[in-house]
C-alpha positions in Angstrom: 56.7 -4.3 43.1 55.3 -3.4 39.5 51.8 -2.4 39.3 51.7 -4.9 36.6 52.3 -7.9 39.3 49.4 -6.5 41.2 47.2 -6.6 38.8 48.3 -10.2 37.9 48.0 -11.1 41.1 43.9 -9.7 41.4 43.3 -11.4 38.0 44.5 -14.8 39.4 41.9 -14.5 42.7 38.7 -17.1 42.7 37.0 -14.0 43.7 37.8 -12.0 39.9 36.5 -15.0 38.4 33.5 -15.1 40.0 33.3 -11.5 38.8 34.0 -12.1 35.4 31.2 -15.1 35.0 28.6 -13.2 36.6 29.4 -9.8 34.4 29.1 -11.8 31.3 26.1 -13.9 32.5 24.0 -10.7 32.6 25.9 -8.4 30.2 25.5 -10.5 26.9 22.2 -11.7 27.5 21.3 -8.2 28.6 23.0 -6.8 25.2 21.4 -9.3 23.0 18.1 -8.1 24.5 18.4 -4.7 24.0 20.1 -4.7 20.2 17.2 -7.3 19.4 14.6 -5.0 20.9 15.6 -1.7 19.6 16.5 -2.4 16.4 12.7 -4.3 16.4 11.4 -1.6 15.8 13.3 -0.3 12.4 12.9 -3.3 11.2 9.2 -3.5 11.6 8.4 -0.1 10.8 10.2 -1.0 7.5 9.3 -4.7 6.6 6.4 -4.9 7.7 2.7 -3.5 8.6 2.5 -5.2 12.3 2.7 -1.4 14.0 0.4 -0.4 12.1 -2.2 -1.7 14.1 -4.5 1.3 15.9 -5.1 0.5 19.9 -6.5 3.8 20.7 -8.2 6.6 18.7 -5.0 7.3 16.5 -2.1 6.1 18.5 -0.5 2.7 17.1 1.7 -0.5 18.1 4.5 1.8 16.7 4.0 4.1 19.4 3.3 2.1 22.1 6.7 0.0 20.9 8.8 3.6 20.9 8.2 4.2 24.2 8.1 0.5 25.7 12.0 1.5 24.4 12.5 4.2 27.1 11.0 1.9 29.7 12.9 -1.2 28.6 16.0 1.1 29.0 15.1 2.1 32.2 14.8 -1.1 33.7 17.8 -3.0 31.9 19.6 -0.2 33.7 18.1 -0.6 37.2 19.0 -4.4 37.0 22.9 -3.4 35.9 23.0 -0.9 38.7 21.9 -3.0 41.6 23.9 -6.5 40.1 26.8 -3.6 40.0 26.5 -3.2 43.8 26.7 -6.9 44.2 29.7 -7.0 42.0 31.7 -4.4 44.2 31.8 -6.9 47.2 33.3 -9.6 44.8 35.9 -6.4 43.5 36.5 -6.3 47.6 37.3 -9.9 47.6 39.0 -10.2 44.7 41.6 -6.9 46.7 41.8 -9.1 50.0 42.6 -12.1 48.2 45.6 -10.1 46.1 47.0 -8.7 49.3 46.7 -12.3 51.5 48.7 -13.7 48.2 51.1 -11.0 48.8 51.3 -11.5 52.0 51.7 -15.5 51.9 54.7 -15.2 49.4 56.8 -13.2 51.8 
């Protein structure tokens, strides 16, 4: 057997699907987020004078938007990592379902 046929066989499992949707339901939204928010602040630097706004002493909106960038970072990759964990038990399922397909067309 062809390593091909395995994978053909793991890409046909319910279980690969599942893995699939939920990937894409978090990814693009997740990317869309991030491109939207980080390039934000470019743009408004740039365009416009909304960071100019003092909120303490000297530091500005521009500021306070530069490093809500690290955080947003931070926490768009704490959600990937722990929806990652989930997504291994659907990789475990989608292997067990691959070898019981291998197994019922004996």
């Amino acid at each position: 057997m062809e390593r091909n046929d395995e994978w053909v066989r793991v890409e046909r499992t319910s279980a690969f699907k599942e893995l699939l949707r939920a990937k894409r339901a978090f990814i693009i939204p997740a990317t869309i987020f991030f491109m939207i928010f980080y390039f934000g602040l470019p743009f408004l630097a740039a365009f416009t004078t909304v960071l100019n706004v003092k909120v303490l002493g000297p530091l500005t909106l521009a500021y306070i938007y530069a490093f809500a960038q690290f955080a947003m970072t931070w926490i768009i990759m704490h959600l990937y990592v722990s929806r990652a964990n989930r997504w291994d038990d659907l990789v475990d399922r989608s292997r067990v379902e691959a070898a019981e397909d291998v197994g019922g067309a004996r």
